[in-house]
C-alpha positions, -999 to 999 in steps of 0.1 A, spaced: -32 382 -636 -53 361 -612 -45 332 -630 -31 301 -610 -1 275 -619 -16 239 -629 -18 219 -601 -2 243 -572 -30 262 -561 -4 295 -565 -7 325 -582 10 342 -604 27 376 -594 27 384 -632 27 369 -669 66 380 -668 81 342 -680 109 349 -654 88 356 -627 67 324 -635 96 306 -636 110 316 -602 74 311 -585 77 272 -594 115 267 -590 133 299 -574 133 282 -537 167 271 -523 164 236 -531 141 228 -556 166 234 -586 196 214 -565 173 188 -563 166 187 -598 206 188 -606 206 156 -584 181 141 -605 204 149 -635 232 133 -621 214 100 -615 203 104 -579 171 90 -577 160 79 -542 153 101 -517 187 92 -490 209 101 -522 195 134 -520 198 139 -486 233 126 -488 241 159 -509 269 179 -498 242 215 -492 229 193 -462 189 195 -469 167 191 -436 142 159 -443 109 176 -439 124 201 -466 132 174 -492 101 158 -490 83 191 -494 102 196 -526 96 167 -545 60 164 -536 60 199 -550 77 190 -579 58 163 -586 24 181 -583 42 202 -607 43 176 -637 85 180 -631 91 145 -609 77 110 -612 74 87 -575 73 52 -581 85 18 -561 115 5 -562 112 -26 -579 143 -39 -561 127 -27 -526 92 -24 -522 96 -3 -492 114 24 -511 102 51 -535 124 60 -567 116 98 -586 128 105 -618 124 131 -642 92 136 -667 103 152 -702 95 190 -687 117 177 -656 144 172 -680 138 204 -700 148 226 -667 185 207 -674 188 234 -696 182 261 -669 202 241 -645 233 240 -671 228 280 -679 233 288 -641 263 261 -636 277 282 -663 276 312 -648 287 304 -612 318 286 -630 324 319 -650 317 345 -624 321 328 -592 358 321 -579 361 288 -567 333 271 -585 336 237 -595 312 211 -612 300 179 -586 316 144 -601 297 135 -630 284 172 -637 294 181 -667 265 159 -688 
């Protein structure tokens, strides 16, 4: 142990791959925000427009974090300089995969479950 995730200043608890996983994505919101990304949403008053109701300062905590975290890309928008767009990087896109395995399982073990509009890619 003792060793610390690129660009976070955290440790790990443990070299366990779940554990690691969960350090980095495991809060409430990071993986919602990351479905959101999946779905298209790209600017930040999409993301707030999300149906889970996430508090501002919280947002903008998470995709910082997730872009110190090599997962989200900021950039202007080129259509309005006064806004920001985030998008995916390829490792962003890999936690699809993740984000797909747990849609999975709430649909199949979770009465009442259904996929957002546009959810299913």
């Amino acid at each position: 142990m003792g060793r610390r995730y690129r660009g976070t200043g955290r440790q790990r608890r443990s070299n366990c791959p779940i554990a690691c996983t969960l350090d980095l994505v495991g809060d409430r919101w990071s993986l919602l925000i990351v479905r959101d990304l999946l779905l298209g949403k790209t600017r930040f008053d999409e993301f707030l427009a999300s149906e889970e109701g996430i508090a501002t300062n919280i947002l903008s905590s998470r995709l910082k974090g997730l872009e110190n975290l090599g997962f989200v890309v900021r950039k202007g928008d080129d259509r309005d300089g006064r806004r920001v767009q985030y998008s995916l990087t390829r490792s962003g896109k890999s936690l699809g995969k993740l984000v797909r395995g747990i849609a999975d399982w709430g649909l199949r073990n979770l009465p009442q479950t259904t996929l957002a509009p546009g959810g299913g890619k």
